[in-house]
C-alpha positions as CSV (number, residue, x, y, z in Angstrom):
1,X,103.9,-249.7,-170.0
2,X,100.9,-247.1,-169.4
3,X,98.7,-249.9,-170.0
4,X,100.9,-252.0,-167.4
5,X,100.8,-249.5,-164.4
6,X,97.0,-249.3,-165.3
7,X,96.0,-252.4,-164.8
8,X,98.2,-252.7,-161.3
9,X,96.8,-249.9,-160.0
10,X,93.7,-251.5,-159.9
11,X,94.7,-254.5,-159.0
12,X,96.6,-252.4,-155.6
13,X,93.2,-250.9,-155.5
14,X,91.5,-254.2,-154.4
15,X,94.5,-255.8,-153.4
16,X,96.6,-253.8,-151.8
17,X,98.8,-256.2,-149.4
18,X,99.7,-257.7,-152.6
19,X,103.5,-256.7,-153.7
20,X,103.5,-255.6,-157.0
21,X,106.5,-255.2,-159.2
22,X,106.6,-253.9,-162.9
23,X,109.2,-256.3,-165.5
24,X,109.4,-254.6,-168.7
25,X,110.4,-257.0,-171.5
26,X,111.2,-255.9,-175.0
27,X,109.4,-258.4,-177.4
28,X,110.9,-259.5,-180.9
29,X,108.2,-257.4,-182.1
30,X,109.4,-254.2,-179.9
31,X,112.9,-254.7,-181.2
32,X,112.4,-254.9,-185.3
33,X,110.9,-252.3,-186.3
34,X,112.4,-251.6,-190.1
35,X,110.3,-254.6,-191.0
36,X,106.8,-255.2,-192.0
37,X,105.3,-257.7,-189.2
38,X,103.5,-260.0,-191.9
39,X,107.3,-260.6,-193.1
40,X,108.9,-261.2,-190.0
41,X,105.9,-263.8,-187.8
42,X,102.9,-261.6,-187.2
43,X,101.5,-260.0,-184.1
44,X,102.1,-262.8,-182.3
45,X,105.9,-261.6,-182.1
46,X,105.2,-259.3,-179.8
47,X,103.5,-262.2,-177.2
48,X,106.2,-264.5,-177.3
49,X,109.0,-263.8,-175.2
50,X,106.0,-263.1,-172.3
51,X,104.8,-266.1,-172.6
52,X,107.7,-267.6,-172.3
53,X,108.8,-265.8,-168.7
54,X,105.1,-266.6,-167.9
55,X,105.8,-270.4,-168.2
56,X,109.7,-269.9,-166.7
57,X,107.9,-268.4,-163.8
58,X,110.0,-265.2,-163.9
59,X,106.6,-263.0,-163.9
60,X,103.3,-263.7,-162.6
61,X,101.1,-261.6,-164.8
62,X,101.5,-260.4,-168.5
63,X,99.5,-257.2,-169.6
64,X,98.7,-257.6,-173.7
65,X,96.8,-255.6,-175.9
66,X,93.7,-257.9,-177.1
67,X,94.2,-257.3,-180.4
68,X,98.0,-259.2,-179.9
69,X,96.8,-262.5,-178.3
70,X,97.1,-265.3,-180.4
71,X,93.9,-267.8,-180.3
72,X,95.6,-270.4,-178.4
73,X,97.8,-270.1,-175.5
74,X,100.4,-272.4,-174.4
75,X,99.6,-275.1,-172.0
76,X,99.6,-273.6,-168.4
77,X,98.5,-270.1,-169.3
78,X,95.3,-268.8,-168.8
79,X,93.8,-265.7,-169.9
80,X,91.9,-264.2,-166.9
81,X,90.4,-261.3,-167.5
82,X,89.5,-258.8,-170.7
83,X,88.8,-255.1,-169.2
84,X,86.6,-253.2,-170.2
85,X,87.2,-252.4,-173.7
86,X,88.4,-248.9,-174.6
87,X,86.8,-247.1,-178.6
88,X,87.4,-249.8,-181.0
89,X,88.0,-247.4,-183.8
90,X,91.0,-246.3,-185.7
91,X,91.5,-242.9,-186.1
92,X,93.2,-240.7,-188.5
93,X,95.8,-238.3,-188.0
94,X,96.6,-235.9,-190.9
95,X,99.3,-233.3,-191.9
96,X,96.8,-230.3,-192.4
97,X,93.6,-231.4,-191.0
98,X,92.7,-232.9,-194.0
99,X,89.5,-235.9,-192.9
100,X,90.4,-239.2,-194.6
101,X,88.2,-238.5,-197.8
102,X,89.7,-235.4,-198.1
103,X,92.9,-236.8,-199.1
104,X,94.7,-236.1,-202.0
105,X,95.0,-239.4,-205.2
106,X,98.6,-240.2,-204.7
107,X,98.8,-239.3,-200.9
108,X,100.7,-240.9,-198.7
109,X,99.7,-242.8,-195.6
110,X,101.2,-244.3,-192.8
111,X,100.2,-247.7,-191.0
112,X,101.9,-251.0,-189.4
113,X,98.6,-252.7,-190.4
114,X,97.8,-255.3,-193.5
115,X,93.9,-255.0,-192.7
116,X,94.3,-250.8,-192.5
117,X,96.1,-251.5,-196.2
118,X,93.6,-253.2,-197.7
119,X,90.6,-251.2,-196.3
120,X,92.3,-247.7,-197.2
121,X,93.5,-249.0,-201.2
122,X,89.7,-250.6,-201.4
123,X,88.6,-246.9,-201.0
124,X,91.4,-245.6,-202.9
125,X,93.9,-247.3,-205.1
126,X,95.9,-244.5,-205.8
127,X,97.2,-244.0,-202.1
128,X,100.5,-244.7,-201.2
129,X,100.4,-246.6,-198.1
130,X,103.6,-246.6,-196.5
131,X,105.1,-249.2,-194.2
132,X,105.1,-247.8,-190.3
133,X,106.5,-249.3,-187.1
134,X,107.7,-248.5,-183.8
135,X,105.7,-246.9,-180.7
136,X,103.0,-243.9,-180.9
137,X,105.4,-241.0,-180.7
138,X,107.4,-242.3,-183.7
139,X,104.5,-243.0,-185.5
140,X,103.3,-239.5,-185.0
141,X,106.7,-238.0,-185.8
142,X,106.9,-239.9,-189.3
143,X,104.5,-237.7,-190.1
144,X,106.5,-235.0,-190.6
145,X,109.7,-236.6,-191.1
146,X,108.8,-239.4,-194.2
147,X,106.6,-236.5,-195.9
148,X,103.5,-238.5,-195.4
149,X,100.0,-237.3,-195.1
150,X,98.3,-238.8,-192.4
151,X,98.8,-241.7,-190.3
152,X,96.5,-244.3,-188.9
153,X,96.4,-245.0,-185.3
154,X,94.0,-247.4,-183.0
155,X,92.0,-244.4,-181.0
156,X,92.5,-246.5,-177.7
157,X,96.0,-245.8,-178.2
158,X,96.4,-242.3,-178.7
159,X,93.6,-242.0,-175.9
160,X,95.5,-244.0,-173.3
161,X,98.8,-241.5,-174.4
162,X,96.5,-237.9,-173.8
163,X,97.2,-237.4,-177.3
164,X,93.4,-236.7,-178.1
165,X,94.2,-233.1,-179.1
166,X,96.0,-234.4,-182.0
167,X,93.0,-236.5,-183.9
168,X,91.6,-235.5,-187.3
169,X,89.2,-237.8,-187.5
170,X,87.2,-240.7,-185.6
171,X,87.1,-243.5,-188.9
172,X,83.6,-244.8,-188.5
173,X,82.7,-248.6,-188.4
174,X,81.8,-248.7,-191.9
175,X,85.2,-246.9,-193.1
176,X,87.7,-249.0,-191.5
177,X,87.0,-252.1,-189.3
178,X,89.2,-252.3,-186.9
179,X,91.0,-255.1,-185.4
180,X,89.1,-258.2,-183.3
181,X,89.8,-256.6,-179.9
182,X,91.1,-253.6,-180.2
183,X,90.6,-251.5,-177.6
184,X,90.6,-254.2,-174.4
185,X,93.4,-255.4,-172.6
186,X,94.1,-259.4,-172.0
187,X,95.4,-260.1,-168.8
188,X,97.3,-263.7,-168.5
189,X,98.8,-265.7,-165.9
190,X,99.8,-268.8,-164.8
191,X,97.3,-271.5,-163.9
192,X,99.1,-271.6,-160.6
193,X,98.2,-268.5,-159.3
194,X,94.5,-268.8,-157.6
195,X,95.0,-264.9,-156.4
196,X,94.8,-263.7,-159.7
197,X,92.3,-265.8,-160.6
198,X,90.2,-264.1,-158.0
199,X,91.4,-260.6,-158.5
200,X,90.3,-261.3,-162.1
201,X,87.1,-262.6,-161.5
């Protein structure tokens, strides 16, 4: 939603006789969140219903992170726009300021992410990487709650949120790739709407 209002403020910025109105919908993805995304469809669950409304013509404009759109959009959809893209990197946040290195053999860590997973056991195959969903805050809160010893968050995340204070530690490029796109929105609309097209341009 902060990434929603973001993107129509600046789209009342050049437009501003355009009426704009905020639909939140809660994705497949939004709603299970006890369950590994790999087990239940992907990232693409969390695209899905949007599209759909997109091609009902209920909304006129879906706001996606880019690291969520699938390769291929449904006939009819087009995606107009990338912004600018926001620190790519993952970041670690850790119980007692510990940097990712610094971690004990045997600690756990939190993440939603297969590719985090494989990066963090190929530096470390003793860690416990533990299965994490749901939204920042509730990642951030595991923390503490599950007994874990640091999480791993997408930086342009936590940055959007104001929750800078809380990083441990920036993972370089060469620690962790992170995801294609992370970082920059996708904005997508319906062919039909030329406006956007130009507000996009």
């Amino acid at each position: 939603m902060l990434q929603t209002a973001w993107v129509r403020e600046r789209i009342a910025a050049r437009y501003p006789g355009i009426p704009l109105e905020v639909a939140q919908i809660r994705t497949t993805g939004d709603k299970i969140t006890n369950v590994p995304l790999a087990k239940i469809g992907g990232k693409g669950l969390f695209v899905k219903e949007i599209e759909e409304a997109l091609l009902r013509k209920e909304i006129d404009l879906a706001v996606h992170s880019m690291k969520d759109v699938p390769t291929e959009l449904p006939p009819g959809l087009h995606l107009g726009a990338i912004t600018e893209r926001e620190d790519p990197r993952d970041v670690l946040i850790s119980k007692d300021a510990r940097e990712l290195l610094e971690l004990p053999s045997g600690g756990k860590i939190g993440t939603s992410s297969l590719r985090r997973k494989a990066q963090l056991l190929g530096i470390n195959p003793r860690w416990e990487i533990v299965p994490m969903r749901g939204n920042l805050d509730t990642r951030i809160r595991k923390l503490e709650i599950e007994g874990l010893d640091a999480v791993i968050l997408a930086a342009a995340g936590i940055r959007r949120m104001g929750l800078e204070a809380k990083i441990t530690e920036y993972l370089p490029l060469e620690v962790m790739l992170p995801a294609v796109g992370q970082g920059a929105l996708g904005i997508i609309y319906h062919k039909r709407l030329g406006v956007f097209q130009d507000a996009c341009a």
